[in-house]
N, C-alpha and C positions, 0 to 999 in steps of 0.2 A: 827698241823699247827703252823705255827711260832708267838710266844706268844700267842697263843688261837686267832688268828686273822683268819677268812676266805676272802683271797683277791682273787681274779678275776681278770686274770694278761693276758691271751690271748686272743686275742679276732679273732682265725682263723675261727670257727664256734662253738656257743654252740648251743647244742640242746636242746629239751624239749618236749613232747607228750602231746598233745590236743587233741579231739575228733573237726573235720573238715567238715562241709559240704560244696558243690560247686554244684551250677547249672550248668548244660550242656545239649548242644543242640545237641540231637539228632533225626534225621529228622525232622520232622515238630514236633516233640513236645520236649517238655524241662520237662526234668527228672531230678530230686535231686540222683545223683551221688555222692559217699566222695571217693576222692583224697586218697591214703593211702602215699604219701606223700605231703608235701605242704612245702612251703618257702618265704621270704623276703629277698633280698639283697639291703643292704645297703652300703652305703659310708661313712668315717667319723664322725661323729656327727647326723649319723641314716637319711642321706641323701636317697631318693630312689633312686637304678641306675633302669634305663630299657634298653632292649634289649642285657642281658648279658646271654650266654648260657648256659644251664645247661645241663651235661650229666651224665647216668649213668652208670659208666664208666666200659667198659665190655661189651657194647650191642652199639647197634644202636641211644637206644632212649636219645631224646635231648626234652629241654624245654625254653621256653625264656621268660626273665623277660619283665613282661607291665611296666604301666608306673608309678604304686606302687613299683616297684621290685619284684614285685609276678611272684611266679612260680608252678607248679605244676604237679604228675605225679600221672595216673591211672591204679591200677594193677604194681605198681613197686614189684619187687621180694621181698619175705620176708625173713630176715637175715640180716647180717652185709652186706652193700656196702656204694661205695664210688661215690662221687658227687665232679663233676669238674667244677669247675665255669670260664668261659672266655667271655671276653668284650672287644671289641678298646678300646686300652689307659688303661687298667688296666692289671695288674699285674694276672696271673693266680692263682686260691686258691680251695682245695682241702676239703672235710668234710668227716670225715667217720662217716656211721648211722649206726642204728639196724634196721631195718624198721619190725616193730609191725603188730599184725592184724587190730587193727582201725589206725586212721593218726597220720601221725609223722607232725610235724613244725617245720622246720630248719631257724633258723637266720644265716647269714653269714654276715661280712663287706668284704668287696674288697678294694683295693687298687690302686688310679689311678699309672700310669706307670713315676715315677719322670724323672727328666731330664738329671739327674746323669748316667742314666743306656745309655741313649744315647753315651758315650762314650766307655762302654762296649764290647770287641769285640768278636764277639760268636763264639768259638769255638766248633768243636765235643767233644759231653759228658763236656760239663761243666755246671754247674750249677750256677745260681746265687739266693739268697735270699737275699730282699729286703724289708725292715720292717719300722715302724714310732714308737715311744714310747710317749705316751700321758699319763695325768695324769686321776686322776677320775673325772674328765671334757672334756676329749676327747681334752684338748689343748695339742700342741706338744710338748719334753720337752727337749728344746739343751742342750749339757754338758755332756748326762750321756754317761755311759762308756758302752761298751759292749765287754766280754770275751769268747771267744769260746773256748772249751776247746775238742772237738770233732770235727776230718775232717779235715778241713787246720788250724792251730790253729791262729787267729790270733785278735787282740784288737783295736777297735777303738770307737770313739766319733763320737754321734750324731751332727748333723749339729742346725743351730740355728730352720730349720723347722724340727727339732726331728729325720730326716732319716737317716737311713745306708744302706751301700750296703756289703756286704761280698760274692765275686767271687771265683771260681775255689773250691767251696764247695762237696766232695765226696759225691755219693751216702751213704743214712744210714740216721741214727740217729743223729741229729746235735743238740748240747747242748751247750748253753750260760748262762750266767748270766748278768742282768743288775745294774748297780752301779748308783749310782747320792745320792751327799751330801743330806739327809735332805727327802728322798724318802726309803721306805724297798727295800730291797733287793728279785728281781725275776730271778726266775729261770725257761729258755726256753727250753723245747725240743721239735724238730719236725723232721719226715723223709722226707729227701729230695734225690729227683729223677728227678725234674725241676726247669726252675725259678717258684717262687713263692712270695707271698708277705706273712708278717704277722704283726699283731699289738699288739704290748707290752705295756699292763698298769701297772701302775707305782704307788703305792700310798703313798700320804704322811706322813712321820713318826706320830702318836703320840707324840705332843710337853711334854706329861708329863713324857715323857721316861727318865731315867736317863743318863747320859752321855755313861757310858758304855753298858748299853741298847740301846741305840741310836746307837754306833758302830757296834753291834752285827747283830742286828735289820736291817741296812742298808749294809751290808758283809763289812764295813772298819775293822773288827777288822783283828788282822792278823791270829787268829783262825779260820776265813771266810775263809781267802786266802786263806790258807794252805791246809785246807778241798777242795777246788777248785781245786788245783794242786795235790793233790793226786788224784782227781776224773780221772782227763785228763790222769796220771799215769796208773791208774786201766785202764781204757776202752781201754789205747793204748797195752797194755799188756796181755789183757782179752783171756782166751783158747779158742776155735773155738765152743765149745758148750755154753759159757755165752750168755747171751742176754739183750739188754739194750730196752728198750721200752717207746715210747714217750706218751705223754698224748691223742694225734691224737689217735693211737693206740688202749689205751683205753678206748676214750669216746665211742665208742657203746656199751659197757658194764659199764658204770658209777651209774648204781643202783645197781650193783653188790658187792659182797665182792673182796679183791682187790686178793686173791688167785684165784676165782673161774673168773676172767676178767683175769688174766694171761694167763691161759688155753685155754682161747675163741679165743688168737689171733694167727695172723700165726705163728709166732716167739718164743711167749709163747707156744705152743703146743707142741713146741719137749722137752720140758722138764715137760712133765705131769710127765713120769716115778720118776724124779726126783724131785720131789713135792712130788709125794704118797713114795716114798721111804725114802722122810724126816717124814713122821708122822708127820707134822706139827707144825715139831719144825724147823723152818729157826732163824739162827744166824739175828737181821738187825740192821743194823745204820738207823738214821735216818738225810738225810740234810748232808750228808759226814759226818759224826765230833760227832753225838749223839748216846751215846751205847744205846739199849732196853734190845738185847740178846737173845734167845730162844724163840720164840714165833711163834706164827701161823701169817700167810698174811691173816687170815679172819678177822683179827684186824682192819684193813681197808677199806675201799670202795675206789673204782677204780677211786672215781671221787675227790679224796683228795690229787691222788699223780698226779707230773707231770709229775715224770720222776722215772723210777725203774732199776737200773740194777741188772740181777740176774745171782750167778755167784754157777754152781751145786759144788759140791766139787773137789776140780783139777783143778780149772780152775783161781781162783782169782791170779795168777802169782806177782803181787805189794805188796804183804805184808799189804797194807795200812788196808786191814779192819780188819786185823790179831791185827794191833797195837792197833786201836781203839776199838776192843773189848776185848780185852785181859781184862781176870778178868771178863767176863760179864755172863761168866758158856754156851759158846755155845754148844751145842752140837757135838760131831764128830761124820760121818757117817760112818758106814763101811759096809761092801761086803763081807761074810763070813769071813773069818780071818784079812781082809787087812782094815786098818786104813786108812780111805780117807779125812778125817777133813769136818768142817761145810760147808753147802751149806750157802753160805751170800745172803741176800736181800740188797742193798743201796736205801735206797728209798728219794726220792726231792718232798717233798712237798708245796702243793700251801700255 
């Protein structure tokens, strides 16, 4: 984590597992039933919304928020699925679970639909993501920059009410970073396949930082940049077997080690072979720009990173992780006789 600091920067849904019970009326009598899933949607500053719908997305079944923003399902499948939240006037928002044998509790915020997006004009397959960045007060916070460096590449400035809109966003894995004087530097990835909303928190620097800590700390320094524009480098260049994985991705494995949450997802699966065929030695940087070197991904928990790209050997095309680790003793893989060089991890941490 950057400076030993654990920050808490998205806020599209975190999860957490609690033991749930719920009364329910069945015929004439009322039976203590538990939910094996259960939920709150909230708005902004922990508003409750009601009447936004919850699906589980794959089946039929929907749920609708009262007027807590409770929701709830009984008998949902057990495994990874995904939960699709839609409201009038809010921006669509997406969760993926684990759903356990006792209950899960999902928290989500949603995002009303700004006014901005009314000029947007909706074409086939386009996408728009539309986001607010608040600080750890849940106030808005105008000014700061936002860099996408994955999809349509492009940068702009939040408005004085903290919103962006970023349009004609490719399907995949969409990665930014957010900048603002005098705030740390957050790093976002999420996949995107519709409009959707998200919220980016933002926290303010430690005043006892030193100046160059402060730059660092905040991505001004130009070691920040530079790590940034190789990352956009790497990914636009990546072979057809890497894989980049957003934090979405692996929060239903977030109690996991961060190798064994690779595995579990769709994307991460097709390179099981190529995991066990590292022996659990992956070359990684860490944050674009920090060498480690040789080591295993069970160094990790799934819930520390936000963003992972994995790229098997033959595949990292940019050179860039080659530069940055150079000297770091990775190891190269090979294939009977044939010299294939390191499998790399870049891992972006929260």
């Amino acid at each position: 984590m950057r400076f030993a600091r654990a920050v808490q920067r998205v806020a599209l849904a975190s999860v957490f597992v609690v033991a749930t019970i719920w009364p329910v009326a069945l015929g004439a009598q009322d039976v203590v039933v538990a939910p094996n899933v259960t939920g709150k949607v909230t708005a902004i500053g922990g508003i409750p919304v009601a009447g936004v719908e919850v699906t589980l997305n794959g089946s039929s079944r929907t749920a609708r928020t009262d007027t807590q923003g409770a929701f709830a399902f009984l008998n949902a499948p057990a495994g990874v699925q995904e939960l699709v939240f839609r409201g009038i006037g809010y921006l669509p928002t997406r969760a993926s679970i684990r759903v356990p044998e006792k209950s899960l509790d999902v928290a989500v915020t949603i995002l009303a639909t700004p006014a901005m997006l009314d000029t947007v004009q909706v074409r086939e397959r386009i996408n728009v993501l539309s986001g607010i960045v608040v600080d750890e007060h849940d106030q808005p916070v105008a000014g700061a920059t936002i860099e996408v460096i994955t999809g349509d590449k492009q940068t702009l400035t939040t408005g004085d009410d903290g919103w962006f809109v970023l349009t004609a966003v490719r399907d995949g894995v969409l990665a930014f970073r957010t900048i603002k004087e005098g705030y740390y530097l957050t790093t976002t990835a999420v996949r995107m396949h519709e409009w959707r909303g998200v919220v980016v928190h933002i926290e303010t620097l430690d005043p006892k930082l030193s100046d160059l800590r402060r730059a660092e700390a905040s991505g001004a320094s130009n070691n920040a940049a530079v790590a940034w524009r190789d990352a956009g480098m790497r990914m636009s260049m990546k072979g057809g077997r890497a894989v980049v994985l957003s934090e979405e991705e692996l929060a239903p494995f977030g109690d996991m080690s961060l190798n064994e949450a690779i595995k579990r997802t769709r994307a991460g699966a097709t390179l099981t072979f190529d995991l066990q065929n590292a022996s659990g030695s992956i070359c990684v940087l860490l944050d674009g720009r920090r060498a480690v070197g040789s080591t295993t991904l069970d160094t990790w928990r799934a819930s520390e990173v936000e963003m992972v790209e994995l790229y098997p050997p033959g595949t990292e095309a940019s050179g860039t992780t080659a530069r940055y680790l150079r000297g770091a003793g990775c190891r190269v893989m090979a294939s009977g006789a044939i010299r294939r060089g390191p499998f790399y991890a870049v891992l972006w941490m929260k």
